[in-house]
Backbone bond lengths (Angstrom), bond angles and torsions (degrees), N, CA, C in turn:
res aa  C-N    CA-C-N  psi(-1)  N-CA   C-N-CA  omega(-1)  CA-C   N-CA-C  phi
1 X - - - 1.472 - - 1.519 110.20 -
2 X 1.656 111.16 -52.25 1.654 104.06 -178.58 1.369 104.61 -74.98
3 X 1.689 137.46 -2.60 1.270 125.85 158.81 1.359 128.13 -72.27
4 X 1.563 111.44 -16.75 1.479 124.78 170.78 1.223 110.15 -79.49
5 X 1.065 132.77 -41.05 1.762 149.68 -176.92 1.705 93.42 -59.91
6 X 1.349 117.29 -41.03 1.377 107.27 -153.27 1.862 105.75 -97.95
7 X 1.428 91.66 -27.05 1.767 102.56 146.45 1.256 134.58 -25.95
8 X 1.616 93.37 -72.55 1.336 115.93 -177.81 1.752 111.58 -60.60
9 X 1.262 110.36 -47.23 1.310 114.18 -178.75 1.702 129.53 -68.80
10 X 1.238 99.74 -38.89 1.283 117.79 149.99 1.966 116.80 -43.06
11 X 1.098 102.83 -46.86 1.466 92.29 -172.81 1.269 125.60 -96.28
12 X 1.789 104.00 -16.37 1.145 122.94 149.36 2.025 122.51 -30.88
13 X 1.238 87.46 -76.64 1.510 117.05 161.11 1.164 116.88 -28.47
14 X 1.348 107.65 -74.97 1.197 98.42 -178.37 2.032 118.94 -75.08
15 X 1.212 122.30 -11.03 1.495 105.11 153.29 0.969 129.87 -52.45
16 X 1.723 109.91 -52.98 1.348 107.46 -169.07 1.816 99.37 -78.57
17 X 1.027 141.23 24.53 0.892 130.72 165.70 1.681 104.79 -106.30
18 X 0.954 132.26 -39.45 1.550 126.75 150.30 1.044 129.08 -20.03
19 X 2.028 101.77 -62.07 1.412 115.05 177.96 1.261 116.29 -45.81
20 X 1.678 116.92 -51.63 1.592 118.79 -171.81 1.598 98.20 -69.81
21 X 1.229 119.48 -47.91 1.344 99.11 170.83 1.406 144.08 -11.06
22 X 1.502 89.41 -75.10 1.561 107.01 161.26 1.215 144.12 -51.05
23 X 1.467 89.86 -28.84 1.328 117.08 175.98 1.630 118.03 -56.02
24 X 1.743 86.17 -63.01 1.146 101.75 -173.36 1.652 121.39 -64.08
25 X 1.322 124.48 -14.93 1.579 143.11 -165.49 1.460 97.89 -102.81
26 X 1.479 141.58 -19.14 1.057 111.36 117.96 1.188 157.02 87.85
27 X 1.188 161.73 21.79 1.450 109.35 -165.82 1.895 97.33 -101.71
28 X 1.228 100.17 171.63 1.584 109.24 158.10 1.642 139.14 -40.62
29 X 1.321 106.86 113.19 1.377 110.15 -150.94 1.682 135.00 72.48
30 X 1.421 90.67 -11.63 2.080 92.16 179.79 2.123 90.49 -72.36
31 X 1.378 77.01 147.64 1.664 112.24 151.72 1.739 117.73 -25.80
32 X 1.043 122.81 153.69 1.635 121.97 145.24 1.510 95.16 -119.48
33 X 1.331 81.18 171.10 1.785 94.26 -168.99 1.354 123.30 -52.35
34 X 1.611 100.54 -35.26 1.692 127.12 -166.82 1.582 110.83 -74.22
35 X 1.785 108.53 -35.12 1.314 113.98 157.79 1.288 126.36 -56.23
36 X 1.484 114.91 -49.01 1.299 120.46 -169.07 1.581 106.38 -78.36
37 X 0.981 108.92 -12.21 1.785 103.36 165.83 1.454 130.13 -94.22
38 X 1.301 111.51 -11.16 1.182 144.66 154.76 1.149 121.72 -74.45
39 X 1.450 118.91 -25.95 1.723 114.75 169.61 1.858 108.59 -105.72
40 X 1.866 124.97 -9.47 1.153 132.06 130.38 1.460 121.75 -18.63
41 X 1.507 104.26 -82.22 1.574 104.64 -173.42 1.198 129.18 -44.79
42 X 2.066 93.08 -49.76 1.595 83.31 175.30 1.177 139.68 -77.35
43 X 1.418 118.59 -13.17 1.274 131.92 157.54 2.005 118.95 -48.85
44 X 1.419 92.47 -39.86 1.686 100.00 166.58 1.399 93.30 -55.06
45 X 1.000 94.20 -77.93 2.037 122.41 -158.44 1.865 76.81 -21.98
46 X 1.441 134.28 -86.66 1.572 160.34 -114.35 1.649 72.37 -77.77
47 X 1.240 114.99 -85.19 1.638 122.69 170.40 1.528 104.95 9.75
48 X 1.300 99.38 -98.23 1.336 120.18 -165.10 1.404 120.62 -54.72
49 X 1.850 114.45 -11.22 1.436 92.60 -162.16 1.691 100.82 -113.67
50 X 2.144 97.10 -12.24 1.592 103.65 160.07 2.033 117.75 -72.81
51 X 1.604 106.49 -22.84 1.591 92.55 161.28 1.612 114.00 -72.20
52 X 0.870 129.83 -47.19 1.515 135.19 174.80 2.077 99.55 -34.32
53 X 0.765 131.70 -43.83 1.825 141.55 177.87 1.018 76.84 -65.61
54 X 1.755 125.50 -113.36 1.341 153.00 -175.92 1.625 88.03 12.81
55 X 1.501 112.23 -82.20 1.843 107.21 -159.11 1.424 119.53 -77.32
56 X 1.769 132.64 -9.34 1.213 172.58 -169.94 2.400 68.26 -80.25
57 X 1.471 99.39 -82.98 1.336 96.84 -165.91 1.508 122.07 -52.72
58 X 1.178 109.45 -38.46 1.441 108.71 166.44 1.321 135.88 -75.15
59 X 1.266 118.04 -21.42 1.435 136.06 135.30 1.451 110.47 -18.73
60 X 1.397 112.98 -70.85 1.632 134.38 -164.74 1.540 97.19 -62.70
61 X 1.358 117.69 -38.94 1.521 103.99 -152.50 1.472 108.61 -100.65
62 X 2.056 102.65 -7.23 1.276 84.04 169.32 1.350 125.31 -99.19
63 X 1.708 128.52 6.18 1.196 126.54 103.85 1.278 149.88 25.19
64 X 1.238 87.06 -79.83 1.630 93.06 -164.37 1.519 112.27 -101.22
65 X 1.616 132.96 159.70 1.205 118.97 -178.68 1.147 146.47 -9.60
66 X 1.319 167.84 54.84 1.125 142.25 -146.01 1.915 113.85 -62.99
67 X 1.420 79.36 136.22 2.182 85.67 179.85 1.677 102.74 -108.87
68 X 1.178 97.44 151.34 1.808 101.65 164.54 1.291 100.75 -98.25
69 X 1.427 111.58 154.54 1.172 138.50 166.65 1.295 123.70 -62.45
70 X 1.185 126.78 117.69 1.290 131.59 174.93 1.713 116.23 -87.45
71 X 1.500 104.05 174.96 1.478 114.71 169.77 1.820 111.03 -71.18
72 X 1.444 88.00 -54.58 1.404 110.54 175.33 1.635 100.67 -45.05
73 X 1.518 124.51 -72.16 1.521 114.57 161.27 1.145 137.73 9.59
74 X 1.931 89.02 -64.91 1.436 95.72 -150.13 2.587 83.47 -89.86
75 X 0.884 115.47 -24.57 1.372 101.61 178.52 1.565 121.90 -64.98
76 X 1.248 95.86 -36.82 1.941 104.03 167.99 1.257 112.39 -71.18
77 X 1.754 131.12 23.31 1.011 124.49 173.53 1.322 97.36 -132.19
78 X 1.440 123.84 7.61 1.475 115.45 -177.09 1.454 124.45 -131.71
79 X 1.721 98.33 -8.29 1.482 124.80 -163.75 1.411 112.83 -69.39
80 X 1.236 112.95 -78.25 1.518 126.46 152.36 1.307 114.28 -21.58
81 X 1.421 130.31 -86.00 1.789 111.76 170.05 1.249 128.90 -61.78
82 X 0.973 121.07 -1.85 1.247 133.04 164.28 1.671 131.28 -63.57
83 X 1.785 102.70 -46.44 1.380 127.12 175.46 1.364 108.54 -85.92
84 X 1.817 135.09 -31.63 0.892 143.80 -158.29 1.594 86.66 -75.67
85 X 1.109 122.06 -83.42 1.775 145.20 178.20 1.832 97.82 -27.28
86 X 1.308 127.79 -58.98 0.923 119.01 170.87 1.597 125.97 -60.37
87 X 1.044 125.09 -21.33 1.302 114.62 -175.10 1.773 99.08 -107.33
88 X 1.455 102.52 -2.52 1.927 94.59 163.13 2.127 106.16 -83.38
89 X 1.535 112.29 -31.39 1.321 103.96 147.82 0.975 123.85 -41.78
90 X 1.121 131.51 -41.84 2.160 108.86 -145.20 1.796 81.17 -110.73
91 X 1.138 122.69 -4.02 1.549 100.96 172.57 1.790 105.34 -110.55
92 X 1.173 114.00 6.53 1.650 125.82 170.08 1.605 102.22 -147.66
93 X 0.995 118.70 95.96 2.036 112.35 172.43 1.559 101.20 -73.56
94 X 1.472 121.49 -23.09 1.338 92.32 175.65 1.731 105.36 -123.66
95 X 0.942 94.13 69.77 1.826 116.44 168.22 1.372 96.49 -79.65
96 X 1.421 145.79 50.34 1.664 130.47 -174.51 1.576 111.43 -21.44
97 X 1.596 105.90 -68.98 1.362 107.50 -165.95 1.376 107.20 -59.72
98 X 1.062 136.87 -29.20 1.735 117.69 -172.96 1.869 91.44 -87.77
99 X 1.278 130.18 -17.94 1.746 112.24 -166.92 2.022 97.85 -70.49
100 X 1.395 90.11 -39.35 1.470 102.67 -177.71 1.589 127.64 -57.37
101 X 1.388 91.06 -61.62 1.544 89.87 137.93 1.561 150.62 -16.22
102 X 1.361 97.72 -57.94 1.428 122.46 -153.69 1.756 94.11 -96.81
103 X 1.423 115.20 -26.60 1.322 116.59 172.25 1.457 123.02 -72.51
104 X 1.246 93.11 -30.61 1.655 111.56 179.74 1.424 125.05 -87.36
105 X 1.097 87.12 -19.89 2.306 103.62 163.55 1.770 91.44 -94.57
106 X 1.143 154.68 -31.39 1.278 137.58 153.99 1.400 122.52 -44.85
107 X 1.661 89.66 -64.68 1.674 66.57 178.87 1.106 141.68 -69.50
108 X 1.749 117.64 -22.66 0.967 121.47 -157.04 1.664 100.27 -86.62
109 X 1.111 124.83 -24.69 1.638 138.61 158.29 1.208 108.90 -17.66
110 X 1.975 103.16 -66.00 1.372 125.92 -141.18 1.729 90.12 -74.95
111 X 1.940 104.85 -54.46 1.476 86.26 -160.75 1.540 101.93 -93.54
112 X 1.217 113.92 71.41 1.774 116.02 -178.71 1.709 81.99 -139.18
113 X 1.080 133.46 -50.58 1.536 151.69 160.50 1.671 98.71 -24.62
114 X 1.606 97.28 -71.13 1.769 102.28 -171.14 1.253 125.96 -36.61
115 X 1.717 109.27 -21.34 1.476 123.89 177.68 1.130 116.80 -59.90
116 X 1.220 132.76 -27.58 1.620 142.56 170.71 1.382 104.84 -122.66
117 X 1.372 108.95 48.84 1.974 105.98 158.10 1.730 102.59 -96.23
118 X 1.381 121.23 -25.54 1.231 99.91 174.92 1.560 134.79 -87.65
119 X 2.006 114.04 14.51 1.353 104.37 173.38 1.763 68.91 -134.44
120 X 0.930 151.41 36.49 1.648 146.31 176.66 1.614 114.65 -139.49
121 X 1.417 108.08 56.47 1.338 91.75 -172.05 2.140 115.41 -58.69
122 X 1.179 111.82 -19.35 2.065 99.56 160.94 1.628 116.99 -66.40
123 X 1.262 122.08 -42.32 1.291 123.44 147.34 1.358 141.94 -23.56
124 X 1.235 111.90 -55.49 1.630 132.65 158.59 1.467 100.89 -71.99
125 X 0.759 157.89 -9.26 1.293 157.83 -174.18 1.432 104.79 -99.94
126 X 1.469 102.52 -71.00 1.451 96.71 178.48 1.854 127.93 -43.89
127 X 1.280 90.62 -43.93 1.564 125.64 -174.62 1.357 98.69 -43.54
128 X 1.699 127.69 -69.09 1.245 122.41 171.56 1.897 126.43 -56.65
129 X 1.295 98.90 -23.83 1.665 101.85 166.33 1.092 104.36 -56.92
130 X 1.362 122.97 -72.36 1.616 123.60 -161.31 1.546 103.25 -58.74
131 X 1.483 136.22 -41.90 1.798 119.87 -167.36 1.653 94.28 -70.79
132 X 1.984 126.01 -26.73 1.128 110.95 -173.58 1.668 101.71 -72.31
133 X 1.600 116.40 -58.91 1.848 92.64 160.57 1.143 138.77 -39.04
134 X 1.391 123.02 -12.36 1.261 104.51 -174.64 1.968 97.18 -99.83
135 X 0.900 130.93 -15.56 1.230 142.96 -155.41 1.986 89.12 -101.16
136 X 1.127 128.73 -26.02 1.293 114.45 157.71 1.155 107.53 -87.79
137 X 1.308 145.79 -33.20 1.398 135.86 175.97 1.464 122.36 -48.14
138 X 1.438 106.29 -40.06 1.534 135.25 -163.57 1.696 93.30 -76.56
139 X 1.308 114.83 -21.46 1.556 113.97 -161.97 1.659 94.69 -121.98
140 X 1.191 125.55 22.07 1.440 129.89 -166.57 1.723 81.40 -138.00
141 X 1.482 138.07 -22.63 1.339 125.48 -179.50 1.560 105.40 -109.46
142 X 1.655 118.83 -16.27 1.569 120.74 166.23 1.642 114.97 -68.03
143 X 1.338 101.75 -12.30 1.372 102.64 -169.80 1.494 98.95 -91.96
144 X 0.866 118.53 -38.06 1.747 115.47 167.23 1.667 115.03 -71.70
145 X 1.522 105.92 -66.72 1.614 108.52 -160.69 1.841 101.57 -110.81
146 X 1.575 129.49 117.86 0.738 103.21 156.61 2.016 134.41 -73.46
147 X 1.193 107.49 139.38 1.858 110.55 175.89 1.503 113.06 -140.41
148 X 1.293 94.09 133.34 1.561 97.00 163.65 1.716 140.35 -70.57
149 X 1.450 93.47 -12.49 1.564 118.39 147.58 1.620 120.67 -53.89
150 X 1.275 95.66 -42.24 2.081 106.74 -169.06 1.230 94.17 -98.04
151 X 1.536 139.42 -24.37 1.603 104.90 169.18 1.215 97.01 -102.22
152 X 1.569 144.99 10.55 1.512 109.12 161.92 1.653 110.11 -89.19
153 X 1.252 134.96 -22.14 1.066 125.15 132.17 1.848 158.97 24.52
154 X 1.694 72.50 -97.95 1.590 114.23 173.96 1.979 93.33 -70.03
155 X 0.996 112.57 -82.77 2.010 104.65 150.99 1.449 136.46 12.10
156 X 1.573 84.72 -65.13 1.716 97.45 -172.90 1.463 109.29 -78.77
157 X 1.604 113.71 -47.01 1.358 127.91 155.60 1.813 124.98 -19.51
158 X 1.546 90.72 -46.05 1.680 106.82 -167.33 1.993 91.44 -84.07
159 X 1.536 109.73 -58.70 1.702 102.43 145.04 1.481 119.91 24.29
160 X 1.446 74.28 -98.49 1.828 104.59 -152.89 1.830 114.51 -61.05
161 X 1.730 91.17 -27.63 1.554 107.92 172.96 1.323 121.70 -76.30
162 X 1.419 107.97 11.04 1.650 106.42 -168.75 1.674 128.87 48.13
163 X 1.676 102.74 51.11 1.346 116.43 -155.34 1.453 81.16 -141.94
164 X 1.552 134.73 51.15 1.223 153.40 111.25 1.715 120.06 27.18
165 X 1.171 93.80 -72.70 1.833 100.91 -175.01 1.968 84.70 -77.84
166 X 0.972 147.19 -78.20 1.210 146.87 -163.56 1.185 120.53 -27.34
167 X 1.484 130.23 -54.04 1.378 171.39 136.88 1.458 85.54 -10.57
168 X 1.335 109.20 -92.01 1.687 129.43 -173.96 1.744 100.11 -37.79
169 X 0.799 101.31 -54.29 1.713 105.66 -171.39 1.779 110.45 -56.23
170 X 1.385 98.24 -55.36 1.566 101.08 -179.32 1.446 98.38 -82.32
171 X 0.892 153.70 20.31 1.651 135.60 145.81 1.511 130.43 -97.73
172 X 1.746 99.55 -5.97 1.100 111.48 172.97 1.369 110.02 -101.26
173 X 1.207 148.46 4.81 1.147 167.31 -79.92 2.025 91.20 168.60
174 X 1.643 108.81 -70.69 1.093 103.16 -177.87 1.487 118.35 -62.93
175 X 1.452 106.12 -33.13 1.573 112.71 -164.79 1.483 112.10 -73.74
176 X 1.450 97.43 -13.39 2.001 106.92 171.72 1.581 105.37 -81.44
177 X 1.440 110.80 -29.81 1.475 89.59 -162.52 1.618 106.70 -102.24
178 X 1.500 91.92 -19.00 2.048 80.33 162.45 1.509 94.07 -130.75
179 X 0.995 121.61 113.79 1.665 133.26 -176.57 1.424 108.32 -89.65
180 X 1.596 123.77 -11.50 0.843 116.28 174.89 1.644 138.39 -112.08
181 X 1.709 83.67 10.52 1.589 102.29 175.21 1.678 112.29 -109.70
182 X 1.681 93.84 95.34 1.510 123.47 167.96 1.299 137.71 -5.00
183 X 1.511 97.66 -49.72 1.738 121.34 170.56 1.223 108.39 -43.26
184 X 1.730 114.26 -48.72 1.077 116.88 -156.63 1.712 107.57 -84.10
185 X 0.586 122.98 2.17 1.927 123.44 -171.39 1.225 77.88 -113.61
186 X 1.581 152.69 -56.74 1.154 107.12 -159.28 1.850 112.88 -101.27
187 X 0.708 110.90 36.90 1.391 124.86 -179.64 1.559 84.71 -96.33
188 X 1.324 102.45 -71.90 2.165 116.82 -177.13 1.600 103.51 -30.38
189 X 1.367 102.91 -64.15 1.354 108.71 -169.39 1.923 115.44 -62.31
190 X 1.162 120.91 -23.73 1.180 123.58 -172.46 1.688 98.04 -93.60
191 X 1.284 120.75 -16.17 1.640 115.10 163.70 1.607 109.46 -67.19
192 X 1.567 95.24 -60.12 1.363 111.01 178.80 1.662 107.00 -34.92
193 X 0.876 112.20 -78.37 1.794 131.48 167.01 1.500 108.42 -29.45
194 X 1.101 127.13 -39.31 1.840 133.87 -178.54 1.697 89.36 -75.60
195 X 0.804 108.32 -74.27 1.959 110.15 -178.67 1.752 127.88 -66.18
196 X 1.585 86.09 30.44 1.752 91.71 -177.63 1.598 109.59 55.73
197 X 0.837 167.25 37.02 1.472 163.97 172.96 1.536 103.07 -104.47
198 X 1.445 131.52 59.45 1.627 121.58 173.70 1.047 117.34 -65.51
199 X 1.031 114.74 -23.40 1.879 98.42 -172.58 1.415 116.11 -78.68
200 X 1.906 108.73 -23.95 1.554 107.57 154.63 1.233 116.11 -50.69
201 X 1.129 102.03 -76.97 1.453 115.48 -177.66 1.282 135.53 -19.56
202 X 1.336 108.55 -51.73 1.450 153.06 146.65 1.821 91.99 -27.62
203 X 0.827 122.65 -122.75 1.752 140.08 167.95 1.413 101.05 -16.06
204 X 1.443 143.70 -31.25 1.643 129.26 175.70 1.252 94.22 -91.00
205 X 1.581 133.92 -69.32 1.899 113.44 166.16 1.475 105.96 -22.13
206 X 0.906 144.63 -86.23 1.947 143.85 -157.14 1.986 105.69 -58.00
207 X 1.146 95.53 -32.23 1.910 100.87 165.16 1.564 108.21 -60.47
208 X 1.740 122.84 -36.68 1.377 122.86 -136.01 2.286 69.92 -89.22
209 X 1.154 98.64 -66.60 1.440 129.56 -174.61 1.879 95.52 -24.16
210 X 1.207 103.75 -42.46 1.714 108.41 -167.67 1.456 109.49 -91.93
211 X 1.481 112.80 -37.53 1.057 109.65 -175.96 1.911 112.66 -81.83
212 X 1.520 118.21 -3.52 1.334 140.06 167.00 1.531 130.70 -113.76
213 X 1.837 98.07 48.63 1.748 92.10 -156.95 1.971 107.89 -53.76
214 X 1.254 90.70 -55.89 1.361 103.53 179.45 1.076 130.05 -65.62
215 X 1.060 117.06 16.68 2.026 122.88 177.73 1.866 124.33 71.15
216 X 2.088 90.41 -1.43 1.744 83.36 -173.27 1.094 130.25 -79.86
217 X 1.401 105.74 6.13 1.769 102.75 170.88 1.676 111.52 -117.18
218 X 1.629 109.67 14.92 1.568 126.61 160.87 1.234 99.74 53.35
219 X 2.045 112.12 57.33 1.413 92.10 164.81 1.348 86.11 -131.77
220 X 1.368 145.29 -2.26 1.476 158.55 -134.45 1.755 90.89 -90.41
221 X 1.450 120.25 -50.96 1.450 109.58 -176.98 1.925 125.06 -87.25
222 X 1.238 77.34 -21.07 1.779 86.08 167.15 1.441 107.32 -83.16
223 X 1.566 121.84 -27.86 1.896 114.65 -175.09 1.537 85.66 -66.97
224 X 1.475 141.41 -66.91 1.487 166.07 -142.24 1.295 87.55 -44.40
225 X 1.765 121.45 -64.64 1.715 136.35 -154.54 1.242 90.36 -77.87
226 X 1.326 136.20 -56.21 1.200 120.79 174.33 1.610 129.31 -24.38
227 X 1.595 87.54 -76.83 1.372 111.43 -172.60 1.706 102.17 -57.70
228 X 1.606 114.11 -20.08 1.400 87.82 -167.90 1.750 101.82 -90.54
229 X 1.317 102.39 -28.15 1.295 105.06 173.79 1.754 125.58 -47.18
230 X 1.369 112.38 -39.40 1.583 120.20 164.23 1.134 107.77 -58.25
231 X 1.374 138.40 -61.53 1.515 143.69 -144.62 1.901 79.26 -90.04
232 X 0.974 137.69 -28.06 1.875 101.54 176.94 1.616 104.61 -94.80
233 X 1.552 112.84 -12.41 1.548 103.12 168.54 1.494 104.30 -83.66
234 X 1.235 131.27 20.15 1.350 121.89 162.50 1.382 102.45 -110.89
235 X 1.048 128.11 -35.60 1.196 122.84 -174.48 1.933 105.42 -54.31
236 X 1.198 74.20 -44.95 1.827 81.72 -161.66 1.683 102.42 -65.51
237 X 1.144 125.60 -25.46 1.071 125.75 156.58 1.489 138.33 -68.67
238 X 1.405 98.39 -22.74 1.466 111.53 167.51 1.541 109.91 -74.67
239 X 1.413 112.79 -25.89 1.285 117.08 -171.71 1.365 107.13 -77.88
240 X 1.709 119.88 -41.19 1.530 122.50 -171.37 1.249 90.85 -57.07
241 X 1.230 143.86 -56.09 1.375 161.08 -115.97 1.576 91.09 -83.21
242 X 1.913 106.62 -81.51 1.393 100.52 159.97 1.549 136.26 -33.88
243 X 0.812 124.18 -44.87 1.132 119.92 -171.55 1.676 113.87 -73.74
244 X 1.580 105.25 -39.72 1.574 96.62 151.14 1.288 152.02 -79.21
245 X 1.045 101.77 -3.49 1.692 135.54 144.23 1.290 104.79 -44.58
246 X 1.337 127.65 -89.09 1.423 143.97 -167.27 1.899 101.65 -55.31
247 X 1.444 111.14 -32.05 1.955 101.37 -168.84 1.882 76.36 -66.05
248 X 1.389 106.06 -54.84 1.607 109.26 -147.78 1.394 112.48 -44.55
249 X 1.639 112.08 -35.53 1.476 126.95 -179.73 1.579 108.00 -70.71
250 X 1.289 129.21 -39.46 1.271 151.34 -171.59 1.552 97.01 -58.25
251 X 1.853 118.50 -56.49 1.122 132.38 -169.49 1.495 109.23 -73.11
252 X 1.482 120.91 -32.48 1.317 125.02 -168.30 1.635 106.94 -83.70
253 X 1.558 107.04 -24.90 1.647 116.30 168.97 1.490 128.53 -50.53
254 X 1.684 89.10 -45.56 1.464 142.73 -162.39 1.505 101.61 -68.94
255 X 1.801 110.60 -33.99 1.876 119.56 -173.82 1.654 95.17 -101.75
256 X 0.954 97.09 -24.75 1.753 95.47 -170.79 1.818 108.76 -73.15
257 X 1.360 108.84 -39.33 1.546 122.28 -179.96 1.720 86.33 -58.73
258 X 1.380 106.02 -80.05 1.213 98.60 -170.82 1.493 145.26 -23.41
259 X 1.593 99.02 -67.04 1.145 106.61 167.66 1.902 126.57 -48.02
260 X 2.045 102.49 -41.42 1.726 91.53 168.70 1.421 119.59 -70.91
261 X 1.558 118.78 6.12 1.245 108.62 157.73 1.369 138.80 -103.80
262 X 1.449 104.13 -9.29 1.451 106.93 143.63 1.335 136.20 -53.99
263 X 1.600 101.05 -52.06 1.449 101.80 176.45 1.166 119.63 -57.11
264 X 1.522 117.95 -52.83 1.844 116.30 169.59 1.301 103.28 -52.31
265 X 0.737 149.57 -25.50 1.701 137.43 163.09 1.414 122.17 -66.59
């Protein structure tokens, strides 16, 4: 019996001597395990009971009427942050984070707009105002902070305007000075790719791929599809190619037989 007692105490002991262990190893303010599984669940728990709304809502809406989207739509979704951000400019011009901002609700305004420039000619109109605001904004926050966020951007902006060589220029420009931010090669490469140029293209996809081995800036599997998508539309073109190669040789065989049988005749 007092060998069971002394069992028990013994192992007692030695838990709570674990516990402080652990305790003690530590550091200040970190977690214990028991917390962090405890702040797990509820994060499940929170998870699961905001998808439960989410499909509850989609439930409802597929339901209910369906509406098309308007132009008008799409401005009551941009107006309000739009004016807010601007008027934290004009009472701070160098507020970076709200100019940056404020460029990036332009553009994205402008080319969400472009979607109805071809039965909206005020739409299309507007549409190019806002990428030209946003493209001074973008150059009103380069002048303070340089980012490789604000010139790929400022880029896409030049893009959308059919300002091609400009576009091209500042992304090659960006991709030198941070070579290792992904966005930017494949942004390059998908210009490159719009203007027939694959073999650029080709080589800024495999930049995006290198400069994202590990997927943490989530451009590594979209550069990959890209890039793989060019290299089998070349292939397949290399193949038409051959193969008309080979009829043409086939045909030129085809005049040559002939003709030495005329002549022996």
């Amino acid at each position: 019996m007092a060998q069971k007692k002394n069992n028990k105490s013994s192992k007692k002991k030695s838990q709570n001597t674990a516990a402080e262990d652990a305790k003690k190893k530590r550091k200040p303010g970190e977690l214990s395990t028991f917390q962090k599984t405890v702040i797990i669940i509820f994060v499940v728990v929170f998870a699961l009971s905001t998808l439960a709304g989410a499909l509850a809502s989609v439930f409802q809406s597929q339901n209910s009427t369906t509406q098309t989207l308007t132009a008008d739509d799409i401005d009551a979704s941009y107006e309000s942050t739009v004016a807010d951000l601007e008027a934290k400019v004009e009472a701070n011009p160098e507020d970076t984070e709200s100019l940056l901002a404020l460029a990036q609700n332009c553009s994205s305004w402008g080319s969400t707009l472009s979607w109805f420039s071809s039965t909206d000619e005020d739409a299309a109109t507007r549409s190019t105002e806002l990428i030209e605001r946003a493209i001074t904004y973008y150059d009103q926050y380069l002048a303070l902070e340089d980012s490789a966020e604000a010139r790929l951007g400022k880029a896409q902006c030049e893009s959308y305007l059919g300002d091609t060589a400009t576009a091209m220029t500042e992304l090659g420009e960006l991709t030198t000075a941070y070579p290792e931010y992904a966005n930017g090669w494949v942004a390059l490469g998908s210009l490159y790719e719009q203007q027939g140029m694959t073999d650029e293209a080709a080589a800024a996809y495999q930049s995006a791929i290198d400069a994202d081995p590990d997927g943490e800036q989530g451009v590594k599997d979209t550069a990959q599809q890209y890039l793989d998508a060019l290299q089998s539309a070349d292939e397949e073109t290399t193949g038409d190619d051959s193969a008309e190669a080979a009829d043409d040789s086939a045909d030129a065989a085809d005049n040559t037989q002939t003709d030495s049988q005329e002549t022996g005749e």
